[in-house]
N, C-alpha and C positions, 0 to 999 in steps of 0.2 A: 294693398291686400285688405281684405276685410277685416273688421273686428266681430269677432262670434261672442255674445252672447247669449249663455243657455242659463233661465228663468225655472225655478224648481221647486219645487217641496212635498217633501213624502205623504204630508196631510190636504186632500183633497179640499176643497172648498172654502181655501183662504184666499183667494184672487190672482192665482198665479196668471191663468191665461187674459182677465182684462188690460192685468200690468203691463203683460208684455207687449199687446195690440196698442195698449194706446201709448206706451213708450214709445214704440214705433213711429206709430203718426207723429209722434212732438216733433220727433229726431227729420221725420222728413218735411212738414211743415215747419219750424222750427230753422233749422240749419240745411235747408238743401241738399241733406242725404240720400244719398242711395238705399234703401231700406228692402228687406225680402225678408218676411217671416217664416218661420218652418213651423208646423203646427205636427209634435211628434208626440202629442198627449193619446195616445190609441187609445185609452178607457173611454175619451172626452172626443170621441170622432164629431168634428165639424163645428164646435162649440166657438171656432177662432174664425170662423168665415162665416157664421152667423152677424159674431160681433161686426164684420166690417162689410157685411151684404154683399157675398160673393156667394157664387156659386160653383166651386171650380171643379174640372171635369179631367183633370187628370192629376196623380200623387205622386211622392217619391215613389211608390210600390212600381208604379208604370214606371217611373226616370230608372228606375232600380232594371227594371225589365229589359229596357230599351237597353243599356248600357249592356245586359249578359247576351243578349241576342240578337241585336243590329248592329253590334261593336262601333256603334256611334263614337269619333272621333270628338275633343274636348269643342273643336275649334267649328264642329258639327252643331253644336250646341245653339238652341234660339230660345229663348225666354218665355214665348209663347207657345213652345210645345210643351210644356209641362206646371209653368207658373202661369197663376192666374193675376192680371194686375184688376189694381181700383184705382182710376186716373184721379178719381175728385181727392183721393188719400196720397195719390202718388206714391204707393207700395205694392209690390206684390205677395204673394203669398203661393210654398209650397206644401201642401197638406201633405202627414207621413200617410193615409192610405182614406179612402171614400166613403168605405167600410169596416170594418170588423171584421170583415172573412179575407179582408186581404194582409192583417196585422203578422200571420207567419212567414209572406212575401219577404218582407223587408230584411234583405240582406246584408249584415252588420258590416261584412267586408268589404261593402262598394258606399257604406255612409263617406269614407273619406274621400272617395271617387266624385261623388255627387259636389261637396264644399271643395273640391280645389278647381270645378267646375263653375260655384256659385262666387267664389270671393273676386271671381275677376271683373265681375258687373257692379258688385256692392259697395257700400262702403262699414253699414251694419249687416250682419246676420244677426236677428232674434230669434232662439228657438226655445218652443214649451214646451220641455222636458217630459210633461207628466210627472207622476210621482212613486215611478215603480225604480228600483235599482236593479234595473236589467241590461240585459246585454249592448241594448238599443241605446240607451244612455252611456253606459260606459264609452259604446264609439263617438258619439256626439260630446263627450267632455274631452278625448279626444283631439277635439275640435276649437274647444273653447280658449277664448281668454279671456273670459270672464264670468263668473257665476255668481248668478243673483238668485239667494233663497229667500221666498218669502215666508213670511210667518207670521200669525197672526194673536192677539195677544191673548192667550186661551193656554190651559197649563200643559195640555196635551199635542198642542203644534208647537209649543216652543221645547218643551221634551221633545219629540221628533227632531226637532230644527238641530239641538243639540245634537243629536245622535246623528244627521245626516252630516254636520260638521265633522268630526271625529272620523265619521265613515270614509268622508273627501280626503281628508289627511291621510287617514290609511292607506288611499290608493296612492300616497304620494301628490298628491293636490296641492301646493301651497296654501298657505290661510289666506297669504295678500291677493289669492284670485276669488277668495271668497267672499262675495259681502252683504248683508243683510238686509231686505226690504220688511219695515212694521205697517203691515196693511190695517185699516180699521184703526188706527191709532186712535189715544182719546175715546175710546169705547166708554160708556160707561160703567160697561161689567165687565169691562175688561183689567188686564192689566196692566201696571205702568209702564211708559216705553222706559225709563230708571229700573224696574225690574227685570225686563226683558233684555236691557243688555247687560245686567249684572249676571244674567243667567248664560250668555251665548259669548265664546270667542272670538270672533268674528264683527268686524265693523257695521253697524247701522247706518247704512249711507241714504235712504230715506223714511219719511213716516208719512205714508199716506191715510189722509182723515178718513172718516167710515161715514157715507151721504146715501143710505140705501134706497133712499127714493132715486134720485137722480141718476144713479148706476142702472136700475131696474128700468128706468125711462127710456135710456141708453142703449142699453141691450134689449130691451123689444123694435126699440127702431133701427136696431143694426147700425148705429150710430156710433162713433167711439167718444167718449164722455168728452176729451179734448175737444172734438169740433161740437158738439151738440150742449156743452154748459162750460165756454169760456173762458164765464168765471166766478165757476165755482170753486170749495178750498181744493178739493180732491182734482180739479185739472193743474189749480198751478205749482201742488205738490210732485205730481206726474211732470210737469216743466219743470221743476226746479231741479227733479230728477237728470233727464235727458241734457240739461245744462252740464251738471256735476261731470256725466260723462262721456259730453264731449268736450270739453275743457280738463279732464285730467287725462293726461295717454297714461300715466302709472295705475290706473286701473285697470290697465288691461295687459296678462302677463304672458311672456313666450309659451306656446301650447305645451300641454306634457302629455307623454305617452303612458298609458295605463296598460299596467297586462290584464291579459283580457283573461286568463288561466285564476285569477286572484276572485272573481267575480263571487264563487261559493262559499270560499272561504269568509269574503268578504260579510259577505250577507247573511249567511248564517251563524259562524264560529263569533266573527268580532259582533257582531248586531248581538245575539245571545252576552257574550262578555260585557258588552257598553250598559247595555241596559240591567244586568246583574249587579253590574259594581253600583249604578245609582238610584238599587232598590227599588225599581219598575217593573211592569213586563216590556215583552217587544215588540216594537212598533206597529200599524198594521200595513201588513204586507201579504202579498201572495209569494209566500217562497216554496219553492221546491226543497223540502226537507229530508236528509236520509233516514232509513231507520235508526230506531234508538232516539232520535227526536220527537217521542210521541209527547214528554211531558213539556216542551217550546211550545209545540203546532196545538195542545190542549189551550195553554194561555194567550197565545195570537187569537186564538176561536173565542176564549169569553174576553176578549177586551172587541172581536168584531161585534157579537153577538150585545155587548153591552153598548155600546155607539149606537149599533139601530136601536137599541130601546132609547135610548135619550133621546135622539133623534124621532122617531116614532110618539112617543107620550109626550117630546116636548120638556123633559124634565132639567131643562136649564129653566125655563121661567116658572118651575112649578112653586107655588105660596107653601111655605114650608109648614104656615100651622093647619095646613090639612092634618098636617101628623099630629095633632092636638084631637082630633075626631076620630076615634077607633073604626067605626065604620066607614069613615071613606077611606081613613088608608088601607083595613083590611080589603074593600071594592081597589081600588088600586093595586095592590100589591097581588091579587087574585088577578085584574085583570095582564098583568106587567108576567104572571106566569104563565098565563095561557101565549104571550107574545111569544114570551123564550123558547118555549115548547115547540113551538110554529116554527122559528127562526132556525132553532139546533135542526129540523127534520129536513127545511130548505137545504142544509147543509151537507156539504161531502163527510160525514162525520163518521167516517171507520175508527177512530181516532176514542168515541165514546164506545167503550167496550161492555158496557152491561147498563142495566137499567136503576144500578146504583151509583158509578159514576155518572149517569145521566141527571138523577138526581141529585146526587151533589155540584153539577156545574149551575143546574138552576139555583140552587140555594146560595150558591155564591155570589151569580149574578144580580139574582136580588138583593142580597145583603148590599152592596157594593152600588146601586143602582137609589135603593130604596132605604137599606136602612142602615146601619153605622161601621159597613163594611167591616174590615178585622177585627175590629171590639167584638161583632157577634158569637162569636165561639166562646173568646174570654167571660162576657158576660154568662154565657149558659153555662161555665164550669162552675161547677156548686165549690170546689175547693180550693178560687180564686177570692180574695177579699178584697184586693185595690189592684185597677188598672193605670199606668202610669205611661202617656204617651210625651217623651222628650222630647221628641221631632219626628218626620217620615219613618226615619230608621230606626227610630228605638222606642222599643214599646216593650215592657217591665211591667212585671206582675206580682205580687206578694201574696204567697199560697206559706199556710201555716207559718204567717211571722216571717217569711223568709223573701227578700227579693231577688226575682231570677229576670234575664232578658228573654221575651220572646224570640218567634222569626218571623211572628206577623210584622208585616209593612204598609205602609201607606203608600198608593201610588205617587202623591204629591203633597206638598205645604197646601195645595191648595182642595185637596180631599180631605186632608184636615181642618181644614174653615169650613169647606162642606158640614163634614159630620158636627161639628160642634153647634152653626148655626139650625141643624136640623134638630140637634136636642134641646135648645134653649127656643126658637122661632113659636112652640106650641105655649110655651109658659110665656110672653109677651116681654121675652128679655133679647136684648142685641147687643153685638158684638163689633167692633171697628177701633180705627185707629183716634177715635174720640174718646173710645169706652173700652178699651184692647184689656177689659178681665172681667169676668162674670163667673157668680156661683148660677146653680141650677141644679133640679133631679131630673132624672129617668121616670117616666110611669111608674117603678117597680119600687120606687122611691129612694133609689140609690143616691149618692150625694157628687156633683160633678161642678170643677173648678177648671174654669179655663182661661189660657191667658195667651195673648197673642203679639207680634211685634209692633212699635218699636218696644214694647218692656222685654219679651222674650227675644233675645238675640239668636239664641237656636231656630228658631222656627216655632209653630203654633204647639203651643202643649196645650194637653190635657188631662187631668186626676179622675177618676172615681172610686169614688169608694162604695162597694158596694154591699146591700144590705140583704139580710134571707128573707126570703117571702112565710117562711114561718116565724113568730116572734118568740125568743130565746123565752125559758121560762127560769125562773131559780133555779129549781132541780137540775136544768142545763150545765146551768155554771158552776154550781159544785160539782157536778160530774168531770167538768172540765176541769177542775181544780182552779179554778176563777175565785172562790173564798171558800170558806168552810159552812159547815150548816149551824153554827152557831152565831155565824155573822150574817148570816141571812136571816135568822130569826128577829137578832137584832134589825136590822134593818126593816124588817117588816114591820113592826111595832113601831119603829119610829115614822115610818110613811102612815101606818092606822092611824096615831097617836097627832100626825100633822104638823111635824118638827119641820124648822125650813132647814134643806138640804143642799150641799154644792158636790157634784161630784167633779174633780178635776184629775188631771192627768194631762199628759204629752201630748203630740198630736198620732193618731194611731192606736191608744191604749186604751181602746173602747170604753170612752165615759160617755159615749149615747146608747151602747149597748146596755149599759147598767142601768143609765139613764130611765131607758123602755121598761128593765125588769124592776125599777123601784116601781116604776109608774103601774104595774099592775097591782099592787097589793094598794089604792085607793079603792074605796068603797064605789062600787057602782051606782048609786042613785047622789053623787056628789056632780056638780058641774063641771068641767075642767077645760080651760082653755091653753091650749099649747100657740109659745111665740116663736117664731125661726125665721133665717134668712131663704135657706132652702128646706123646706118639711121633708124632714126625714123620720120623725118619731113614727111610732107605731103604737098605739094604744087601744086596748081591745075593750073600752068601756062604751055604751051608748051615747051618753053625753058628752060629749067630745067637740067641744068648736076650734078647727086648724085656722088658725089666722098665717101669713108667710107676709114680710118686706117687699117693698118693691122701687127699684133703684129709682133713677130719673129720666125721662125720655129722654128723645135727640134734639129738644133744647135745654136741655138741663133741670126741666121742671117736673114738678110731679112727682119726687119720691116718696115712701115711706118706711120709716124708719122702724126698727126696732124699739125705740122710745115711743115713738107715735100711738105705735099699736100699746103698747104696755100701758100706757094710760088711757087709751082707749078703751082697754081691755079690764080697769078699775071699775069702769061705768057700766058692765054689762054682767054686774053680779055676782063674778068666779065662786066658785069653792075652793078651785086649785088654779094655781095660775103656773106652768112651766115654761121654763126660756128656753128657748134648742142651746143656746151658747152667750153668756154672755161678753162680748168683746170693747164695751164703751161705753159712753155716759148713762146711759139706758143704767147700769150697774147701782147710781143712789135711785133713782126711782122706785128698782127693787129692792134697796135695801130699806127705806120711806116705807112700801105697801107692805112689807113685811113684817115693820116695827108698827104697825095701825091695823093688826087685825086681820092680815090675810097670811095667815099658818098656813103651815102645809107646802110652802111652794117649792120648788127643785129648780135646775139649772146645772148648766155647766160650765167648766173655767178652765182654762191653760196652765197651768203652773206644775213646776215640777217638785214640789210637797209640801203637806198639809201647810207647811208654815211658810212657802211662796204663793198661798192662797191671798194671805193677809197685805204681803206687797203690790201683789199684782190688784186686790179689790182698792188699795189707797192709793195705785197710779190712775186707775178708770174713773175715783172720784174725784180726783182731783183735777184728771183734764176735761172735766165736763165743765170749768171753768170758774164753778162757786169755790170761792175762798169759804175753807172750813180748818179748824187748827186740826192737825192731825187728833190728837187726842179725842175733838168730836166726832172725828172720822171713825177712830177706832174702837169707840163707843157703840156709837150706831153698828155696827160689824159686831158685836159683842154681843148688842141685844138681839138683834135681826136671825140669825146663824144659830142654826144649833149645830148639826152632825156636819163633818167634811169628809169623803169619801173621797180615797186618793188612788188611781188606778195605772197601772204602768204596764209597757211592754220588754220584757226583760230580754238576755240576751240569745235567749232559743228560739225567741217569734214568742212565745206564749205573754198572755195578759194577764195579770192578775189584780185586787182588790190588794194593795199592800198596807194600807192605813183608814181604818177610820177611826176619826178625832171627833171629839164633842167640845165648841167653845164654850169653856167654861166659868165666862166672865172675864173680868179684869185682874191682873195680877199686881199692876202700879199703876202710875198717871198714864203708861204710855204702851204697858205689854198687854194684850190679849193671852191670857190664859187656855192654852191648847194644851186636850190630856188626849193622849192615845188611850184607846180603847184594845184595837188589834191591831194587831201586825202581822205582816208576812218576813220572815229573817231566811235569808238565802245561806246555806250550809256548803255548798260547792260547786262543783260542776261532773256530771255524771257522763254514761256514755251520750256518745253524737251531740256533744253541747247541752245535753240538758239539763238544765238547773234543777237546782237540791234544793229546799228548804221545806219550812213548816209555817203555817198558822198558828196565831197561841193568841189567847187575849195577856192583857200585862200587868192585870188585876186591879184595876181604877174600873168603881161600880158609878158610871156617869150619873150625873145630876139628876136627868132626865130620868130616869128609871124608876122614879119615885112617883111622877109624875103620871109613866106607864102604867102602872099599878093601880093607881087610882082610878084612872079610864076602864079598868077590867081589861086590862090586854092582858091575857097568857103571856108571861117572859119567866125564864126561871134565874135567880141571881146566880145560880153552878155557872152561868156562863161565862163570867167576868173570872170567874179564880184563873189564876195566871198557874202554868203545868210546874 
């Protein structure tokens, strides 16, 4: 009896039908098997008798015919009235129909009629399944004892492969008749075949290398790769194949019978459940859908209509810092709308019921297509601050201080490398498992942290935090109850007066927001050069030079550092010199330019208050490696430092300014003298969590104010009296 194997996968144009022809030939060159292919790909009419230079003139549809109408007898049966052979292959071949108009011929009830007719000449049956899960296939697995899926290492055939797996099990399929071919193996932009079986249940019984020249040689000369490149990797991968099975018989398992009544359920009820629970959409298919499945048959249409655009524009090889060019991506992204437009109208599309969900499926497809897919909403909500993506499935938002879960999704871990390498590709930063974290902004100059495996074990994250395109003014932030108008006055006079500044805080407790609104109150005809890893300030003076870091390429060379620039940035004259953040040895540099003459400058610092300012600046100096005794460390900090601005997010979401301190000198050999000026003192907690307290200065009139005065700064002393 023969062995049937049927060759499969839901995703078209991973090599299902080369696999199987030229399995074939091995099996009959090779070991002297009896071999008869069934080509029952009906989308791919003729695609398997191309490959092996046949022309053949009669289908199962005719053996289907003959069988309802001539009541041809089993024993009736001759090989040459319906299979076509190829003596130099030594196989034959039965195509499922000639045409395409003969595809509703095929009648499922006489598929098992036809195989208990073919198994008695064979010793293999191959058959190419196509990639639909229909009626046609069901009776042909059926048949089988053995299924082979191919898949290809791409993130949306092996999502399908999964989902087909799962599918076969449902009908009762064992897993041990299932087993996995990785075509294209070793891709370069592919994935690993280490990935690809961590992702699939199912055994990997071969990996065929990817040789596109020689395949394409192959199939124009109708040649099957085995005979026409004997030895190349990709034929003796296909032999190593054909070996494996015909030396194992445990691959090949007793037939089992599918109900053929399971088929809708199948396809729609479970295919909807599989791909819900793994935060996807559904596969693409042609299913016949019942009513009430308008919003499935919506999402099948933008994953079809988003395949021909990639496919179409090419946008797997597309160079990602086009996106760095406002005008070619606007020309791209205009032309990728006109595509969609085209493609939705080609379409059966009852389904789009007004010319506003018409419009929204464009907008989605481009989002998705072109720019940062589910982020895009999140981004345009003005009362979103930070987007927080954990992995595929979790994407987390913080609106007014508060963190909530989306139900945006990511189709894949691997849409998320997408999107990330698309925001970072135009600033000339990369991302891999040499370099798996990068900062980066957004155009909009939002701030974006990404990190990827092996450090991130969940899968690709990514942070941002995002910034208003109008820049906060004072008046804001006392509106906001952010500080009071007496400590913004103060603060103003001391940015006029050119006091060096730190403002610290936690991470989240807006010390760049404050940051920006100190940085308004410098005089506009002063020079000011801001330092950052990623520029995110915002400063509305003319004279303005943004310097930003820049890591090290992919050999390790090339960086610049945030020290780099800061003394670079000594030589080109400053008036003001501010740091986005300081996080390392860069830290005595500034505190050096700021003890020699360069007042004025600002920065910010991690710590959680005024007085783990002073720990965290004597770890930074100290691991920049110069031996310095504390005591001179603490000096220099002493002189360097006037104001610390300390800013927290308290337990409602809200931020506040809760301390600023003036250092005011030394108190012993070894204390920095730190006087609070103001404070913020929390009184309780009111309704829906909101915190209680008050502003109050504490009645310490700082050093400094003497100083103010002098300069002609308006300040009035009423501000310091404590209530």
């Amino acid at each position: 009896m023969a062995k049937v194997i049927v060759v499969f996968s839901t995703k078209g144009g991973v090599g299902k039908t080369l696999i199987a022809t030229n399995l074939a030939v091995s099996l009959s060159k090779e070991y002297a098997s009896r071999v008869c292919l069934v080509d029952l790909d009906l989308q791919g009419t003729g695609d398997m008798a191309r490959m092996i230079d046949l022309v053949p003139r009669k289908s199962m549809a005719d053996f289907i015919n003959a069988l309802n109408t001539l009541k041809i007898q089993p024993s009736d049966f001759k090989k040459g009235d319906f299979l076509t052979h190829n003596s130099s292959l030594g196989i034959d071949l039965l195509p499922g129909v000639l045409k395409p108009q003969q595809s509703p011929h095929i009648d499922t009830g006489r598929i098992k009629d036809i195989f208990a007719i073919l198994e008695r000449y064979y010793d293999y049956i191959i058959i190419d399944a196509g990639k639909e899960f229909d009626e046609v296939l069901l009776a042909v697995l059926n048949q089988a004892n053995l299924i082979l899926l191919v898949v290809a290492p791409d993130i949306l055939s092996i999502y399908q492969t999964k989902w087909a797996v799962d599918m076969l099990q449902f009908l009762h399929l064992p897993l041990a008749m299932i087993k996995i071919i990785l075509n294209r193996a070793e891709s370069a932009s592919g994935i690993s075949a280490q990935d690809v079986k961590a992702s699939l249940s199912a055994d990997i019984i071969a990996q065929i290398p990817s040789e596109g020249r020689i395949v394409v040689q192959a199939i124009n000369r109708g040649i099957p790769i085995v005979i026409s490149a004997p030895r190349a990797k990709i034929t003796q991968a296909i032999k190593r194949l054909a070996q494996v099975l015909n030396k194992n018989e445990r691959f090949f398992i007793e037939r089992q019978t599918i109900d053929q009544l399971k088929l809708k359920e199948a396809v729609v009820d479970k295919a909807s459940d599989f791909w819900k629970k793994q935060g996807l959409i559904e596969p693409l298919m042609d299913l016949d859908l019942t009513e009430g499945d308008v919003k499935d048959e919506l999402t099948i249409l933008k994953r079809r209509i988003h395949n021909r655009l990639i496919e179409e524009l090419n946008l797997k090889r597309l160079d990602f810092r086009i996106f760095s060019d406002s005008k070619k991506t606007k020309e791209l992204r205009d032309k990728a709308e006109i595509m969609i437009a085209n493609f939705l109208t080609e379409e059966t599309n009852s389904i789009i019921s007004s010319q506003e969900v018409r419009s929204k499926v464009i907008k989605e497809i481009l989002d998705e297509a072109l720019g940062l897919g589910p982020l895009e909403d999140l981004l345009a909500d003005p009362t979103i601050n930070d987007i927080m993506v954990n992995n595929k499935d979790e994407i987390y938002v913080e609106r007014q201080g508060k963190i909530e879960l989306t139900e945006k999704k990511f189709i894949s871990d691997d849409q998320v490398r997408t999107i990330i390498e698309r925001i970072i590709a135009p600033i000339g930063r990369r991302i891999d498992e040499s370099v798996p974290m990068v900062d980066a902004r957004l155009p909009d100059g939002s701030r974006v942290n990404a990190i990827i495996p092996p450090l991130s074990l969940t899968g690709p994250s990514l942070t941002i935090r995002k910034f208003r395109k109008e820049r906060f003014r004072i008046d804001e932030l006392i509106g906001f109850n952010t500080l009071n108008k007496e400590m913004a006055e103060f603060l103003r006079a001391c940015v006029v007066s050119r006091k060096n500044i730190i403002v610290s805080g936690g991470t989240g407790s807006g010390k760049t927001t404050v940051l920006n609104v100190l940085s308004a109150f410098i005089p506009n005809d002063e020079r000011i050069i801001t330092i950052e890893d990623a520029a995110e300030l915002k400063l509305h003076q003319t004279h303005w030079i943004r310097l930003e870091s820049r890591p090290a390429n992919i050999e390790g060379k090339g960086a610049i550092t945030i020290r780099d620039l800061f003394r670079n940035t000594l030589r080109m004259r400053p008036d003001r010199i501010i740091i986005g953040e300081c996080r390392g040895i860069e830290t005595l540099d500034m505190l050096q330019a700021m003890n020699t003459g360069h007042d004025g400058s600002m920065t910010t610092l991690h710590a959680n208050s005024t007085h783990d300012v002073l720990t965290r600046l004597d770890s930074m100096i100290l691991m920049s490696g110069i031996e310095l005794p504390i005591r001179a460390i603490r000096e220099m900090i002493a002189s360097a430092i006037d104001i610390i601005v300390h800013t927290a997010r308290l337990s409602d979401g809200t931020r506040k300014v809760i301390q600023i301190t003036e250092i005011a000198g030394m108190k012993d050999d070894l204390q920095v003298d730190l006087r609070d000026i103001f404070v913020f003192k929390q009184t309780g907690i009111g309704e829906k969590g909101a915190v209680l307290g008050n502003f109050f200065a504490t009645g310490y009139v700082p050093i400094c104010f003497e100083e103010i005065k002098i300069k002609g700064i308006s300040l009035p002393e009423d501000i310091f009296k404590s209530p």
